[in-house]
N, C-alpha and C positions, 0 to 999 in steps of 0.2 A: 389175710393169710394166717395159718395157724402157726402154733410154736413150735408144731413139729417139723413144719415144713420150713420156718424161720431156722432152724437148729439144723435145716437137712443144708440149706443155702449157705450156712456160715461153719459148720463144724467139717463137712467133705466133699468139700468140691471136685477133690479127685479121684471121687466113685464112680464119676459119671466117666473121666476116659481108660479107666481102671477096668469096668466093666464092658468097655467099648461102644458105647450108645453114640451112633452116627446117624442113626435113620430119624430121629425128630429134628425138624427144622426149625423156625423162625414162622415163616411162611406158613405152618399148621396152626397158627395162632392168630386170633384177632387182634389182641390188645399185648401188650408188652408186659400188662401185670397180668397175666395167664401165661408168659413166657417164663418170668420171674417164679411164676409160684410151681413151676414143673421140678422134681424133687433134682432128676438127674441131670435134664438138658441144659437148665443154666448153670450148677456148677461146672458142668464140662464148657460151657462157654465162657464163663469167668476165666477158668485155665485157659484157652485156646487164645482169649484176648491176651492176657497177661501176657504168655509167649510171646507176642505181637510186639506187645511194647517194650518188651527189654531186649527183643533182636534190634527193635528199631534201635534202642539207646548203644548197643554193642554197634549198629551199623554208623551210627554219630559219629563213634571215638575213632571209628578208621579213620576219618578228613583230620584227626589228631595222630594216627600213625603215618598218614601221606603227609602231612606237614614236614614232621619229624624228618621222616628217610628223604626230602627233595631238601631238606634244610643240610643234614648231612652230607648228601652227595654232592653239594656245590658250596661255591667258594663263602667264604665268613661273610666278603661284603654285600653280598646277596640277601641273606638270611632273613632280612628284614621283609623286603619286599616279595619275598617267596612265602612267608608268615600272612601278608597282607592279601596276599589272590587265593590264597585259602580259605581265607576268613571270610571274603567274599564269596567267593564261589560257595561257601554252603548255603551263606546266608539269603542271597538272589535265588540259589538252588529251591531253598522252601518258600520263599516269597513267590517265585514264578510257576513253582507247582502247585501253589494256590489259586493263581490268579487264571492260568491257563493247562499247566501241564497234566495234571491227574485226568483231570475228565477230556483231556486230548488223548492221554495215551488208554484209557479207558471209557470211547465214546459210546458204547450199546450197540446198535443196530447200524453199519455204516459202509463204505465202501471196496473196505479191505487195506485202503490206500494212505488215505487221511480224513481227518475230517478234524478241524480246529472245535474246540469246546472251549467256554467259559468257567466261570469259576465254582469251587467247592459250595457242596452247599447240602442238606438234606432236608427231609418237611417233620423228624421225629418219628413216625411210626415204623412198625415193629421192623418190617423189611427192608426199611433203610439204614435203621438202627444195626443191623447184621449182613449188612452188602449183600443181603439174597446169597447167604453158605452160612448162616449161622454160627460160625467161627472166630468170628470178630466184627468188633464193630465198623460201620463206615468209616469214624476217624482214625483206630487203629490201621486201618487200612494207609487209608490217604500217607498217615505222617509215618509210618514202613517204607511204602513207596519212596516217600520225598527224600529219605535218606539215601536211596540210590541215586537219583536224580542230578543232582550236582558230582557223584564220579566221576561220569565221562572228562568233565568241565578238570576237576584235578589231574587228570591222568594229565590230559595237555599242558598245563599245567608244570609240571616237572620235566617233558622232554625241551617245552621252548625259554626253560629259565636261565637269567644272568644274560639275556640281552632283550626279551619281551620286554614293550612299550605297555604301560599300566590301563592308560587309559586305551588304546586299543583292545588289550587285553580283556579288558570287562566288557567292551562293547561286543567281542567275538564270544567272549564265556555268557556272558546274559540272551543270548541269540540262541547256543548250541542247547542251552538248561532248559530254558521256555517252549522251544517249537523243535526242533530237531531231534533230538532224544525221544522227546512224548510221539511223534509219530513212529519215529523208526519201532521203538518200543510196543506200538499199539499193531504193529504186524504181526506180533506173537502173541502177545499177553494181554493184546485188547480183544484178540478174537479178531487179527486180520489176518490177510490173503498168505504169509506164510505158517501161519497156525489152523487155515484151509487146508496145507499141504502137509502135513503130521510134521511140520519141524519142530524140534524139542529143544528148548534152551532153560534147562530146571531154572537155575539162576543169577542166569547172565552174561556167561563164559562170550559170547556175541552181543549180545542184545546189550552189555554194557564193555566187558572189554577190550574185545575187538573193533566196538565200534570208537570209543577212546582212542586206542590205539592206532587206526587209522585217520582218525580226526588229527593226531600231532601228526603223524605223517605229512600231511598235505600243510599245517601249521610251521614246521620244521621247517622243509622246503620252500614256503612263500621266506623265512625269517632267514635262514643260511647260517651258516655254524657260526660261533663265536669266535670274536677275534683273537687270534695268534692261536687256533685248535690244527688247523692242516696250512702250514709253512713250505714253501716249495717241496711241493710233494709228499712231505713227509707227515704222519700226526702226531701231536705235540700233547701228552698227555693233562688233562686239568685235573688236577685231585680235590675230589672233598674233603671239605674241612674238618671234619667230624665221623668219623665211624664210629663212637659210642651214638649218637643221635641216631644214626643211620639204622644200627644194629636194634635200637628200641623201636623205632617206629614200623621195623619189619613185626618185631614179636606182638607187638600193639595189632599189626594187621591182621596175623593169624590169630590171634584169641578174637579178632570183632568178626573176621570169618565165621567162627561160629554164629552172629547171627544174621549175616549177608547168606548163609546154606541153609542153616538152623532155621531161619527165620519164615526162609520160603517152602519150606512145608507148609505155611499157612494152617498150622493149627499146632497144638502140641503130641501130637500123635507120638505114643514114648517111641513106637518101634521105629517110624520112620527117621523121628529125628533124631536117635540115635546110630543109628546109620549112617547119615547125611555124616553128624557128627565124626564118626569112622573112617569113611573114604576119605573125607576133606583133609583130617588130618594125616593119614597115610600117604596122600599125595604131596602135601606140603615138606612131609620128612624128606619123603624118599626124591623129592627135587631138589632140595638142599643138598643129599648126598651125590646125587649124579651130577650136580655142579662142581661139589668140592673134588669130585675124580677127573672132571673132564679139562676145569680150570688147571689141577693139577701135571695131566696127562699133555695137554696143549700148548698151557700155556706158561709152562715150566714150572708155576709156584702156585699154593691155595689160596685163590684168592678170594677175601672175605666178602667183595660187593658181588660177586659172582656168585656165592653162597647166598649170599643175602637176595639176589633176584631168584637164585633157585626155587627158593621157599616161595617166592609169589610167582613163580611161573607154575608150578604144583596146584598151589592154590586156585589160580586163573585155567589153570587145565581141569580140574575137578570141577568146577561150579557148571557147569551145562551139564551134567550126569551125575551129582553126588548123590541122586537118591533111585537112578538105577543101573550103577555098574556095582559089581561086586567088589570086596575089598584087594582083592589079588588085580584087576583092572584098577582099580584105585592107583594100585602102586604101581603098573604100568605107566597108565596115564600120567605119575608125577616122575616116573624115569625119564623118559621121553620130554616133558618139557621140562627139565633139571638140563639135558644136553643141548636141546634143541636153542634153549635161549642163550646157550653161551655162545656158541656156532652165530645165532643173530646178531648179538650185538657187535661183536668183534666183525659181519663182513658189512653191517650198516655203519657203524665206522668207517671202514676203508674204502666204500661207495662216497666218500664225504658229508656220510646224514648225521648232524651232531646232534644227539640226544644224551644229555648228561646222566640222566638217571634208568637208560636201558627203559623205556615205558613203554616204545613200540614195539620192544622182543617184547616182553614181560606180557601186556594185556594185548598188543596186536596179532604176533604172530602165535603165541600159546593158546590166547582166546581163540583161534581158530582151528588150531590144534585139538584142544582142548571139544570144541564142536563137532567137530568130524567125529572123535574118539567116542561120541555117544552112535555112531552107528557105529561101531564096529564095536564097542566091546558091552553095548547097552542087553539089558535082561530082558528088553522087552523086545520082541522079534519085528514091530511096527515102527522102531528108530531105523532108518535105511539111511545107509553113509550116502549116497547120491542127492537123498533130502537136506540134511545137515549141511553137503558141502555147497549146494545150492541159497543153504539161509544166510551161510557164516559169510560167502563171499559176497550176496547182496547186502549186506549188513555194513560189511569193509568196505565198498564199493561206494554206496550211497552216502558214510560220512567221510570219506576221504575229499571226495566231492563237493559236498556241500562247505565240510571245511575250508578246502583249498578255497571256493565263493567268496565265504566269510572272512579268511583271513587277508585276502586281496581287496575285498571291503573293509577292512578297517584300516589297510596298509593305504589306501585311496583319502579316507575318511580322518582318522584321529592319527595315523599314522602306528604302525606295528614294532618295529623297531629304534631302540632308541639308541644315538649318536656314537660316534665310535668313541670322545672325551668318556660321555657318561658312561660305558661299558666298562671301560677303562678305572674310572672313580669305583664303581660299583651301582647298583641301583638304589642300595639303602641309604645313600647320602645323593644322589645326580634326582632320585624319584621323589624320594620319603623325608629326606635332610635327619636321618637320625639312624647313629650306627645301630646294632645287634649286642654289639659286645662294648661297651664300656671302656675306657683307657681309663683304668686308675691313676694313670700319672701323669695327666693333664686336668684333674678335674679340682678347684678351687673350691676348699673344704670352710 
């Protein structure tokens, strides 16, 4: 390699998407040092990877913003143990998308339906090195993905917390991460039988919160609300502990949103994903405000976790079309589920479904919300609302399902729920034997 070409590699790598150079692949190459030594196509591929991995790193820190807002929204002696299934759930999350999940939900050539794969793996050359798109590399790929991968597993997560059984719990989250996710996921994004029928879910509005959101449904149900929540008749409100916790781990979500949206442009394309950028966040605003009006208008006072799911019901309405509706649908899209989710949680409440942290409005009913809304307000004339509402409600359908399966399998097995004593105690002392918060005035110095 010459030092011109050496000096083309390391002095502007952003000439090549500066200039817009799409058309040379990976694939037009034999050897990987013929890819290397092209002046413009690998600096534009250095960028495109780079992107990759700091959405992936932004999509990390949300399982640190979901921690936060489910530690908030419920009680102190919880805290503990709601810290603990997080921690897990990432960690099984990349462990089992190694061993099984990536190349299940990415199997090649298969039957639209499922088809189980094994684990990651490449042989080095040049076209495995760039996943066959030239825009990153296969592992950039993989450890992007894996960071979605354990979502679903958190959403549930937060609506069955302060009486979920630990060890049931990870036997139901390590089932839903490994096999369940990666196929349902592999009907769109592997190139299956609802990506045969033009369904579009950019980045996940279904394919990840809908189908969360339906999985606690059916989780919620097997587990039945906490005790002393609905008392002859009536509901008996449980407050969380913390609304600064709560309030950070929302803003924690929206800044990683950028690269759960940002991300899946799957390249750094400035115009795309600065868009993506746009709508996301205009939806996230304007669901905040039609929370804080309707919470307002409704519910006689502004209420802050109402605000606070606003902004992720926005969020979660945006991501299946943040890269083709326009900004004024943007903010439709996030008016619409700003109202929609307060309406939800307030009448799944009164149906007696206790979900402490609103996660089945938030990612269930807005992720489908949010789906449909790409046919009807989508730019591109081939999104058809009759497609969409056909994927989003196979999507809810098939994990509500399989959860309800699972969660009646572990309530069989390890058992799901734990004891009315231990609820009572809390889980971070009946589970873990160690509080969250400290008593300074018991501790011998």
């Amino acid at each position: 390699m010459s030092n011109l070409q050496r000096a083309a590699l390391t002095a502007i790598p952003a000439l090549a998407v500066l200039a817009g150079v799409t058309s040379v692949h990976a694939e037009d190459f034999k050897t990987l040092e013929e890819f290397q030594a092209m002046p413009l196509a690998y600096p534009k591929f250095m960028v495109d990877n780079l992107w990759i991995l700091i959405s992936a790193a932004l999509v990390f820190i949300m399982h640190l913003g979901f921690a936060t807002l489910e530690t908030g929204l419920t009680r102190q002696k919880n805290t503990v143990n709601i810290l603990f299934k997080n921690l897990f759930i990432i960690s099984i999350g990349i462990v089992s998308y190694a061993l099984t999940g990536f190349n299940t939900m990415y199997p090649g050539d298969f039957n639209g339906f499922l088809a189980i794969k094994g684990m990651i793996g490449f042989d080095g050359d040049v076209a495995n090195l760039t996943n066959q798109y030239a825009d990153y590399t296969y592992w950039a790929d993989f450890i992007f993905q894996a960071m979605f991968a354990a979502t679903a597993a958190t959403i549930v997560s937060g609506a069955v917390a302060e009486r979920v059984k630990l060890s049931g719990f990870m036997l139901y989250a390590t089932i839903l991460v490994a096999f369940i996710y990666p196929i349902a996921g592999s009907w769109k994004w592997g190139g299956g039988w609802l990506d045969g029928m033009g369904f579009y879910d950019f980045a996940g509005s279904s394919i990840v919160h809908a189908f969360g959101g339906f999985a606690a449904l059916a989780a919620v149900i097997v587990l039945g609300p906490r005790a002393g929540k609905y008392v002859d008749g009536e509901i008996k409100p449980i407050l969380g502990h913390s609304m600064p916790l709560a309030t950070i781990g929302v803003f924690l979500l929206w800044l990683c949103w950028f690269g759960f949206n940002g991300g899946s442009v799957l390249s750094a394309d400035p115009g795309l994903v600065s868009i993506v950028f746009v709508t996301t966040s205009l939806a996230a605003a304007v669901g905040c405000l039609a929370a804080m009006v309707t919470s307002q208008i409704f519910l006689k006072k502004p209420d802050v976790t109402m605000a606070l799911n606003g902004i992720l019901a926005g969020l979660v309405g945006i991501t299946a079309g943040a890269d083709t509706v326009t900004w004024t649908g943007a903010m439709i899209i996030g008016l619409v589920a700003g109202i929609i989710v307060v309406f939800s949680i307030v009448i799944i409440d009164r149906i007696k479904i206790d979900d402490p942290v609103g996660a089945i409005s938030v990612h269930g009913i807005c992720g489908i919300w949010g789906t449909i809304a790409v046919g009807i307000f989508s730019t591109n004339p081939e999104h058809s609302f009759s497609t969409q509402l056909i994927g989003t409600l196979s999507y809810a359908a098939f994990a509500f399902v399989v959860s309800l399966i699972l969660a009646l399998l572990a309530k069989a097995t390890l058992g799901f729920r734990v004891d009315e004593d231990e609820e009572y105690e809390g889980l971070d002392l009946s589970e873990h034997g160690q509080p969250a918060y400290a008593d300074f005035q018991n501790i011998n110095n």
